[in-house]
Each structure stands twice: as C-alpha cells, then as structure tokens.
LUMFIFI-970041 format. One record per residue: residue in one letter; x, y, z of N, C-alpha, C in turn. Coordinates in steps of 0.05 Angstrom, whole numbers, plus 5000, padded with zeros to 4 digits. Example, Ala and Ser with C-alpha at 12.3 -4.5 7.8 and 13.67 -1.06 7.14 Angstrom:
REM LUMFIFI-970041
a526448865156524649105156526449345156;s525749555142527349795143525850015157;
//
This chain:
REM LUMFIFI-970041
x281755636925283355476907281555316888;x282255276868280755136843281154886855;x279554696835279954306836282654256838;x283354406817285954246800288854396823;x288654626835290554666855289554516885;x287154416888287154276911287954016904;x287753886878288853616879291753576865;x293353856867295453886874297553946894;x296054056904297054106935297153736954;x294553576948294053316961295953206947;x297653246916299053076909301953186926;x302653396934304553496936305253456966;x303353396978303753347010303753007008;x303252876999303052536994305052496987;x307552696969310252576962312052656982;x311652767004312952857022312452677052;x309952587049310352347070306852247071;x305651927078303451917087301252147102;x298852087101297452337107294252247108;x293252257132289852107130288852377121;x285752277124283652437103284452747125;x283352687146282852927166285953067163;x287552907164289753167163290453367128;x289753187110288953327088287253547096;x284353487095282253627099283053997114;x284953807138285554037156286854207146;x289654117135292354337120290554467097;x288554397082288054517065285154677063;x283854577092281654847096279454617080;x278454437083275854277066275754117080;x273153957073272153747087273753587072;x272553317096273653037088272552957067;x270352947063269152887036269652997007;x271153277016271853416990274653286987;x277053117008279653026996278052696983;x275952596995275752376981274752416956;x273252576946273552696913275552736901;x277952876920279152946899281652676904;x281952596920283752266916282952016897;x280052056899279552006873280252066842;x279252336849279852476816282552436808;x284952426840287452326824288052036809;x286651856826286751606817285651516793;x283751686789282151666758285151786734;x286251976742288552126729290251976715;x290851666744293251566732295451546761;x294951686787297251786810296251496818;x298151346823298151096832298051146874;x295351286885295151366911293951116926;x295850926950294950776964293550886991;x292050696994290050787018289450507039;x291450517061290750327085288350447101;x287250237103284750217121285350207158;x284150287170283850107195286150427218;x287150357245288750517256291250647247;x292050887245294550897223295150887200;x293250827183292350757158292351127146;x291551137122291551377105292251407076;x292551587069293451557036297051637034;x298651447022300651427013301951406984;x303751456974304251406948306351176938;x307050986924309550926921311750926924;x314150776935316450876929316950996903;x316750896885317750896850315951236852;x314151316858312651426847313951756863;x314351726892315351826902318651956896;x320051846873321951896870322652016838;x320651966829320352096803318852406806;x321252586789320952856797317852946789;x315753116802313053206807313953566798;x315853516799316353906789318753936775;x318954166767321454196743323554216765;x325754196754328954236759329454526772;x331454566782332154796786333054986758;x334254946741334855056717332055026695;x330454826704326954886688325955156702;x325955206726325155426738326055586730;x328755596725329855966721330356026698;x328955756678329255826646325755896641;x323755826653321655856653321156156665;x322656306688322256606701323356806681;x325756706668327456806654325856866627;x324656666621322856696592320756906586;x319056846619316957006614317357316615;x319957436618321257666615320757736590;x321757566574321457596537318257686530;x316557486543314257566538311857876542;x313457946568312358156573313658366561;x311358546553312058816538312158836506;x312058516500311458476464308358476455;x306358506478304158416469302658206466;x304257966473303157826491301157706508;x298957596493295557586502295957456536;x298157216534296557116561299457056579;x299657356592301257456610300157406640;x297157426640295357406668295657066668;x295656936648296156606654298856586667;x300556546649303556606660303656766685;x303256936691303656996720301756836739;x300056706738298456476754300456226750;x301556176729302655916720305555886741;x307156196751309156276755308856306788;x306656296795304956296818304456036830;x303755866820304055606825306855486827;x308655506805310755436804311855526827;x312155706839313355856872311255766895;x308755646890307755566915308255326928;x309455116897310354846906312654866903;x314555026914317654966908318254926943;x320754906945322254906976323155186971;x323955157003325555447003328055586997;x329655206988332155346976331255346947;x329255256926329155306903327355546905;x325755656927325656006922327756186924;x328756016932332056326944333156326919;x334456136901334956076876332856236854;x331456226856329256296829328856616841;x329156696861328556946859331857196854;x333656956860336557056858336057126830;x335356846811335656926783333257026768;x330457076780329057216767328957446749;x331357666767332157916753334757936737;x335157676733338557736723338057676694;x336257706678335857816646333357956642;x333458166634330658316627330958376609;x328658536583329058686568327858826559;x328358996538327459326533325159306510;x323459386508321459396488320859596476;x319859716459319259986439316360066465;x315460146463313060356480310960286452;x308460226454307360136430304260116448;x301760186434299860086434298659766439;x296859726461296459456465294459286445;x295759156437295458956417295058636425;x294358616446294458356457291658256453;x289458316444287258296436286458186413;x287358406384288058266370289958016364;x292658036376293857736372292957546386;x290957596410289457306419287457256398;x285657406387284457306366285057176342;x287857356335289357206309291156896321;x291456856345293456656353289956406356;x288056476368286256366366284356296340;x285256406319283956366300285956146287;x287756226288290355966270291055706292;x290055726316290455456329287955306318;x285455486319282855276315281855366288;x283255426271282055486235279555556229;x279455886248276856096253278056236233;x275956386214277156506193275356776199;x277656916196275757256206276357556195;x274457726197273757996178274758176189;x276558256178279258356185278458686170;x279158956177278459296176281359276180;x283059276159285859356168286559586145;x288959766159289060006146292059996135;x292760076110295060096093297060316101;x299460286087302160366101301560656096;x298860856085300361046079297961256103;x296361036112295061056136292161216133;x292461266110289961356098287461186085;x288061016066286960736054285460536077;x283260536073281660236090281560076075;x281159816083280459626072279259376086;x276959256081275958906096276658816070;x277358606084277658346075276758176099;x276657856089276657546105279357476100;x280057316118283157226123283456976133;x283956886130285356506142287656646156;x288056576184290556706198291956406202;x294956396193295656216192299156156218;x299156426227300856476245302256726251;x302456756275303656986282306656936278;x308057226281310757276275311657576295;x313357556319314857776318317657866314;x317658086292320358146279320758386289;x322558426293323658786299322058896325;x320358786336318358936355315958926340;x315858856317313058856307311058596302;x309058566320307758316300306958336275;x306358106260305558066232304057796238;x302057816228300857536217301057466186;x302157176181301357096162299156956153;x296557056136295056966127293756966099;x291956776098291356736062289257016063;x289457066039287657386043285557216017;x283157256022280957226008280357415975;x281357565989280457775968283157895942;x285257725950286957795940288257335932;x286457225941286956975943290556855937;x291256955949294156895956295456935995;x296756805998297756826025299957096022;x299157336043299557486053301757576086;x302757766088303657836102301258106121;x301458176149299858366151301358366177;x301458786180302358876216299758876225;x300658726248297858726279297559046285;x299059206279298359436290296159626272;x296159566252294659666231292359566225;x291659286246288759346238286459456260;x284259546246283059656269280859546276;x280159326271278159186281278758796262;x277458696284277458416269275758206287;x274758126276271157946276271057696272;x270357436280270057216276268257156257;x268156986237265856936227265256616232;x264356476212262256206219264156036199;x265856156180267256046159270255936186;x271355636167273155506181275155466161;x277455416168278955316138281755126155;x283155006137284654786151287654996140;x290455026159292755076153294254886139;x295355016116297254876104298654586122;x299354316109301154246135304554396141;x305554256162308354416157308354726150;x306554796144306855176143307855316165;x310155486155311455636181311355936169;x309856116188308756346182312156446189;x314356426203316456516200318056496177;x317056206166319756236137318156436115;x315356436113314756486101314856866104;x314656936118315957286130318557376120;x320157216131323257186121322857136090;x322757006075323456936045322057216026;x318357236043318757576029320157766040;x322157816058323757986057326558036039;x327257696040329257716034329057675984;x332057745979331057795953330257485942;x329457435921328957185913330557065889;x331556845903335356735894333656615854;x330556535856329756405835328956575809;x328956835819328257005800330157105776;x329557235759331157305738332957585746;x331757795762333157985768335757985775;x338358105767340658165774341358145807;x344258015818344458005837347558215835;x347758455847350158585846351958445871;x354358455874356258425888357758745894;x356658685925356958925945358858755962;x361658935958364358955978364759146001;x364559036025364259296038367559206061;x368859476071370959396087370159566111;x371359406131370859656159372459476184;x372059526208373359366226371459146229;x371759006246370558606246368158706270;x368058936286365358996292363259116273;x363859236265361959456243360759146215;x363558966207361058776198360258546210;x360158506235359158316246356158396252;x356058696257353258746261352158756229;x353558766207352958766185350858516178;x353358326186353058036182350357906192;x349758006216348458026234345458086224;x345258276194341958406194340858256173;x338058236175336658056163337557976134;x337658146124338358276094341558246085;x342858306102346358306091347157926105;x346357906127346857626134346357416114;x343957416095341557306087343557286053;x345557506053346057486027348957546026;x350457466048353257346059355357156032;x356357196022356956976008360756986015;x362557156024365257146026365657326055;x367257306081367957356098371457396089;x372257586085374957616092375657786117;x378957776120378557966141379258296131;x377458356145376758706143375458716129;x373958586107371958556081369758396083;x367858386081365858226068363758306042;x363658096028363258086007359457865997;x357658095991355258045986354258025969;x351957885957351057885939348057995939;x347358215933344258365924342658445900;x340958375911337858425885339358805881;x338858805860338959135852335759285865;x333859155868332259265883332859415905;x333159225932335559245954336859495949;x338159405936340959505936340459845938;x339059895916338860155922336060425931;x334760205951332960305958332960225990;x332960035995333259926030335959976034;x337859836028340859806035342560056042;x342260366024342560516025342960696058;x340360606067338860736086339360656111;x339060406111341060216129344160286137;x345560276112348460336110349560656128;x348260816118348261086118349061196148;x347961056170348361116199351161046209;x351660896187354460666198356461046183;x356861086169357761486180359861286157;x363461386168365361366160366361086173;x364261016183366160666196366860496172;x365260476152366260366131365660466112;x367660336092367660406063366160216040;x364860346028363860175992366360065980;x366859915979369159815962367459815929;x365759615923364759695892361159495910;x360059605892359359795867359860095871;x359860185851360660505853357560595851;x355460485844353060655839351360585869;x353160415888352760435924353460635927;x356460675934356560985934355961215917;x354761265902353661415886350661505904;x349461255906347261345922347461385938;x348861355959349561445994350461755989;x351761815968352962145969350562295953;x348962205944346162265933344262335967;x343462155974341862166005342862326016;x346062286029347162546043346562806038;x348162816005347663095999344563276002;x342563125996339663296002339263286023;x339863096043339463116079341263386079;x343663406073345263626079343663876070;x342263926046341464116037338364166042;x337163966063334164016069335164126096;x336664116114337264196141339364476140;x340264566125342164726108339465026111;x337464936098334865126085333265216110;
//
C-alpha cells in the first residue's frame, strides 16, 4: 500500500472507534513507528487526531469530526461507477487511474454500500464504435492544454493521402459523434483550428509554451464551426418538413436541424438553413429517413433527394 492509502486506512479505522499505535500497526501489517509518521502526516494535513497518553490512552478523533461524512454518499458512489462506464471505450487516457480510484472507493465502503454499488454498477452501459487506440495521443493533447505545452503535430488530411507538420497550441479536447477533435491554434495557418485525434500520426512536445485564451471552450468553439453562421451574408432557406412527432423529434434532436429549429407545429417543423447545408449535408442526412417524411418546400430539397436517389438507383441497377 502507498503513504497516502496507509494514512487512509489510519483515518478510516479512527472514525470508527479509538485505536493505540500497536493495534494500528497490527491491522495494517507496519511498524509502530511507521503509524507515528503517518499520524503525523495527518495532523500536518489538517485531521484534527487526539492522542491520550498513559494506560488506555491512543489516537482518537473528534466528535464533530467523526460525524462529518469521510466518503461520498450512496448516490456519489453509483453516479461515480455509473460514469466511468461513459469513459471506457471512448479513448480515454486514464482508465488504469479510475479503476484504482474505483478500487479504493470499494475498499472503504461497508457492506451494505457494496451490495448497493455493485446492484447498480451494471445497470447503464454503453456501446462504442470499435476504433483504434488513441488514448496516447489525447493524454498528450489533454496534457498539453492543461499545462500550455505546445507541440509538432504529423497529422494527415481527409483525403488520407496529404501529410502535413505543423506546431499547435492545443487548447481542448472535444468528443462528438465517437470522434475526438482537438481544438487548437495552428501556427502555420495562425488561426484557431479544429483537428480529428484519429488522423494524426505522430505528435511531439517541444520547449515552446503558450497561455489559453481565458474562458475558451474548445466545445462552443466545434459546435459554431459546424453549425451555419447566423452573421454572415449567405442566404438562410426555410426548410418545412412534415412526418409523425417521432421522425422529428430525432430531427430536432441533430446537431444541424436542432441548431436551426425556429417553428414546432404539430406534424411540421419548420427550419431555417444556410443554402450550403442545405444542399450538400442535409440531403444525405434526410435521405435514410425513406418515406417517413415529406419536403413540404423548398422544392430544390426535393429536387436534390430525387437527384441522389436516382444515381444510387442507377449505380446498383449497373
């Protein structure tokens, strides 16, 4: 056991009742001299630990001190087991912490808050894409934007052919869809950037430091380049679409149609889109949804959906 779990364990048996050196020493496998270090090291901490001298005497703690909770709640536990579900399988650098952290948490619990926490350990899990491990790179990119390490980044372009280095200020991670992204300032292009963790193939620390924006949120900033831009001069078409209240709730629901929501009726909703969108992403998106719903207008939405169809129909046709 490390310092810091033996002078947890001494705190955890002290709130449960008085306890001299030797019986410390004993429950926990160490000399006496090793609990008077570490009753110390608590008292240096701040653990307000009394110590009678003489027959009977030993180390004790407070009432007050004794009654203020030393571990999380029963619902901190099973939101804490429950979480680290989410974490595993996204890539995730420090899963081997968390399962030590998750480890501890179950070594100081009782036995009705294990019966509890293992009842609800399995009762949310979830599904992840099958993907290459990437937990390497995002500890380096998550470690470079906590301590403003700026590093030389070999990352490769969407068409998977193209290399390119650059230096990068990593300013935060992001996962969307199953995919990470970092946002960072790109040197070479001196503007703040978007980039997939999966695409690059090497990345290097250098000696260069740089400070993050304040308030910078590498999420809004992901989101707003996705979504169209309300400041710009480009046309915003009004897309009517009708279907049942499931078909647009998952509508409502996607980054892109939620994001540009402006009328809910029933059986209808009614959007507003960049003509970019409109008929290059949106299309493609729409298209799976079959006969569940209808284009109400623009007509050059449906125009391009019976455009896509028809050459899918006629490349599988051949």
């Amino acid at each position: 056991m490390s310092k810091a779990d033996h002078m947890l364990s001494i705190l955890w048996m002290l709130k449960q009742r008085g306890r001299t050196a030797g019986e410390l020493a004993e429950a926990l496998e160490i000399s006496v001299r090793s609990v008077y270090r570490y009753i110390d090291a608590l008292c240096i901490s701040g653990v307000p630990v009394i110590a009678d001298s003489g027959p009977g005497g030993g180390y004790s703690l407070p009432e007050h001190f004794i009654e203020a909770p030393l571990f999380f709640d029963s619902e901190e536990q099973r939101a804490l087991l429950q979480a680290s579900s989410f974490a595993r399988g996204t890539g995730y650098p420090y899963v081997e912490a968390l399962d030590r952290a998750l480890s501890k948490l179950k070594r100081y619990s009782n036995a009705q808050q294990l019966e509890q926490m293992e009842r609800h350990e399995n009762g949310i899990e979830t599904i992840h894409s099958p993907s290459p491990s990437l937990s390497h790179l995002i500890q380096e990119l998550e470690l470079g934007a906590a301590n403003g390490y700026t590093l030389q980044m070999e990352y490769r372009k969407g068409n998977g052919e193209t290399k390119s280095s650059r230096a990068i200020d990593p300013y935060g991670l992001v996962l969307w869809k199953g995919q990470w992204y970092t946002v960072a300032y790109c040197h070479e292009r001196h503007e703040i950037r978007s980039f997939r963790v999966d695409r690059i193939i090497e990345l290097h620390r250098t000696e260069a430091v740089f400070a993050r924006p304040a308030d910078f949120s590498a999420r809004d900033f992901l989101l707003k380049s996705l979504l169209p831009a309300r400041n710009t001069e480009e046309k915003l078409v009004t897309v009517l679409i009708a279907s049942d209240e499931g078909v647009l709730n998952d509508l409502c629901s996607h980054w892109l149609f939620g994001h540009t929501l402006v009328q809910r009726m029933e059986g209808q909703a009614r959007f507003q889109v960049d003509e970019t969108s409109l008929l290059t992403y949106a299309p493609y998106f729409l298209l799976p949804y079959g006969t569940t719903l209808r284009i109400m207008e623009p007509s050059s939405l449906r125009e391009r959906l019976a455009s896509i169809a028809s050459n899918l129909a006629a490349h599988y046709k051949t």
